[in-house]
C-alpha positions in Angstrom: 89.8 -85.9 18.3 86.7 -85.0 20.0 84.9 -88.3 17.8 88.0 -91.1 19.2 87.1 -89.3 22.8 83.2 -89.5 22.4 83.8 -92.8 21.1 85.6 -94.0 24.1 82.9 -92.7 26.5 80.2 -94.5 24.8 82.7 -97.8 24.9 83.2 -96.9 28.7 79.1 -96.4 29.2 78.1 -99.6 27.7 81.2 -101.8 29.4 82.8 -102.4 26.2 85.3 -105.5 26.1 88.4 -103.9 27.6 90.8 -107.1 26.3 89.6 -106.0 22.5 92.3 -104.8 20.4 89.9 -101.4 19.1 88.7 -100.9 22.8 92.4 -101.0 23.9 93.4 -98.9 21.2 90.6 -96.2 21.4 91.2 -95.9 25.0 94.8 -95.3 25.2 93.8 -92.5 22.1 91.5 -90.9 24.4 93.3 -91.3 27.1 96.3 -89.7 25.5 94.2 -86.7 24.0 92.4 -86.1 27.2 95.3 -85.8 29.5 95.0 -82.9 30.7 91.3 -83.4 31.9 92.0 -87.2 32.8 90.8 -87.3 36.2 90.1 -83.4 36.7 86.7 -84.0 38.6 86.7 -86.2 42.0 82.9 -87.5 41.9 82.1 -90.7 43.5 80.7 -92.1 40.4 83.5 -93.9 38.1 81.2 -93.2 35.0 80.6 -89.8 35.8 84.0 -88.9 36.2 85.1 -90.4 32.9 81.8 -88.4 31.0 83.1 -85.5 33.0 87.0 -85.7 32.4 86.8 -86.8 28.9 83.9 -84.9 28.1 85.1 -81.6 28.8 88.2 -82.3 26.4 85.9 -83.5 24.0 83.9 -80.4 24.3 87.3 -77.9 24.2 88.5 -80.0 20.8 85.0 -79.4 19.5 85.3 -75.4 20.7 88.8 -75.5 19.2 88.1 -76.8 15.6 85.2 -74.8 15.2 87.2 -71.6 15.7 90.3 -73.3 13.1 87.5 -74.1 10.7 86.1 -70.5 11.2 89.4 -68.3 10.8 90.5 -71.1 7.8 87.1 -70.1 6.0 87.8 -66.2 5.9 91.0 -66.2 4.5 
């Protein structure tokens, strides 16, 4: 999850083609997985609110596997 999201900041950062079928489909991905942080921050900056909003769900997926993967490995 966080990999579709990190992949659609980098598309966003370097001005991907948006009329692309893959750019069009990892964005809808990332914007479905992200959509509770979609839009959280209010900077001025367009880019840094999409590193911001996506990047914080990309960072709590990250958080959140690493714990799964943790408590999966003890038992």
């Amino acid at each position: 999850m966080a990999a579709i999201i990190g992949l659609w900041i980098l598309m966003y950062l370097f001005d991907a083609n948006r009329a692309n079928d893959l750019v069009q489909f990892v964005q809808n991905a990332a914007r479905w997985l992200a959509g509770w942080s979609h839009d959280l921050f209010t900077f001025d900056a367009a880019w840094l609110r999409v590193v911001a909003g996506y990047g914080l769900a990309a960072l709590v997926y990250l958080l959140l596997g690493h714990a799964l993967a943790g408590r999966l490995r003890r038992y």
